[in-house]
Phi, psi and omega in degrees: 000335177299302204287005163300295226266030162326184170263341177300347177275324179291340159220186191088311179065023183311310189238020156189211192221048175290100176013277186220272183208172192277358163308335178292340167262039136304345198231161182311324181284024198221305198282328211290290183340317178283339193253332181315310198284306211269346190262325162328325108358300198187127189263319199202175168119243192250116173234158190238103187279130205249110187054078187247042133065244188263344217063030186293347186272287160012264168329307153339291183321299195130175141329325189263000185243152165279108198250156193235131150219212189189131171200156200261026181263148167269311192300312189309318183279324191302320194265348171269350194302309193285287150014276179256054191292306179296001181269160192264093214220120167223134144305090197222163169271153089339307175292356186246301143185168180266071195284099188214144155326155167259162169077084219215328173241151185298288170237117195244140200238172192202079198257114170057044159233354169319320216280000209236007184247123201282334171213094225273006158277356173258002174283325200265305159332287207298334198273327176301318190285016157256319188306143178280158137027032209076029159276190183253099182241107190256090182282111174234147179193167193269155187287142196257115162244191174248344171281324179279341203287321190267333186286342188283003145331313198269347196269126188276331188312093198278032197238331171284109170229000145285025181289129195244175126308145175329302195289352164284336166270006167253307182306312187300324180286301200271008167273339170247066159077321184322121167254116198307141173226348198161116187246164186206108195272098159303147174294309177210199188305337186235337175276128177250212212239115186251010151230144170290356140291346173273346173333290157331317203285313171301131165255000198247133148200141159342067187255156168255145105281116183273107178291000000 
């Protein structure tokens, strides 16, 4: 599955659905709703962005956090690495394991990467044992719908092969320790949704989880 995760997935949108390339998630305006949402929470300490790509959320984030990431792409770590030199970024699976200490972040964030995982409870296992304590785990992934069922015609991505219902992704979460602190149903990764008739409509969603 690594070698999926190429530079041809990263631009182009050739082997995924992505626009133009994954360069359109440089700027602040693409982050701010996740870190405005992740600071509510937590100002500082330690964080593990779970597929953090070029690092662009990373980088976002600020100053205040020490940041860490992990992506099973090599070419992706190859460009955050320049991006982010002083931040600590290993090529690693996840779903295999993460390698950082256990109980070591504050926050660990995990944007769209469930749905690319074959077993997509070990993922969640591996994010518990760095996670500290009464840390943070900000899961987002798209909603297995009735909405999505007609859009999945359009998805070029041969890489989703995980998707649930909400309430399958709150099982999953409190069956490996997590306590729901707070779900949030998004129009997509970055838009959210402001009137509640549109709700139904969201494809994105949102979990906060505490260990």
């Amino acid at each position: 599955m690594s070698n999926y995760f190429d530079e041809r997935y990263f631009r182009y949108g050739k082997k995924s659905n992505y626009s133009h390339s994954y360069e359109e998630y440089k700027k602040l305006k693409k982050w701010k709703s996740k870190i405005d949402k992740i600071l509510k929470y937590k100002t500082k300490g330690k964080i593990l962005d779970v597929g953090c790509a070029f690092g662009y959320f990373l980088k976002n984030i600020g100053k205040s956090f020490k940041l860490h990431g992990v992506d099973i792409s090599e070419y992706a770590i190859g460009r955050a690495k320049k991006i982010l030199p002083k931040a600590k970024l290993i090529c690693a699976d996840a779903s295999e394991s993460i390698p950082f200490q256990k109980n070591y972040f504050d926050v660990v964030t995990a944007f769209h990467i469930i749905e690319h995982v074959e077993h997509p409870e070990s993922i969640i296992k591996n994010i518990k044992k760095v996670l500290k304590h009464g840390g943070y785990l900000f899961l987002e992934a798209p909603i297995d719908s009735w909405f999505r069922k007609i859009l999945k015609y359009f998805d070029k991505d041969k890489s989703h092969i995980s998707i649930f219902s909400i309430s399958e992704y709150i099982k999953l979460l409190e069956k490996n320790g997590f306590k729901i602190v707070e779900t949030e149903r998004m129009l997509d990764d970055f838009r959210k949704i402001k009137y509640r008739f549109l709700k139904p409509m969201g494809q994105v969603i949102m979990i906060v989880g505490r260990k």
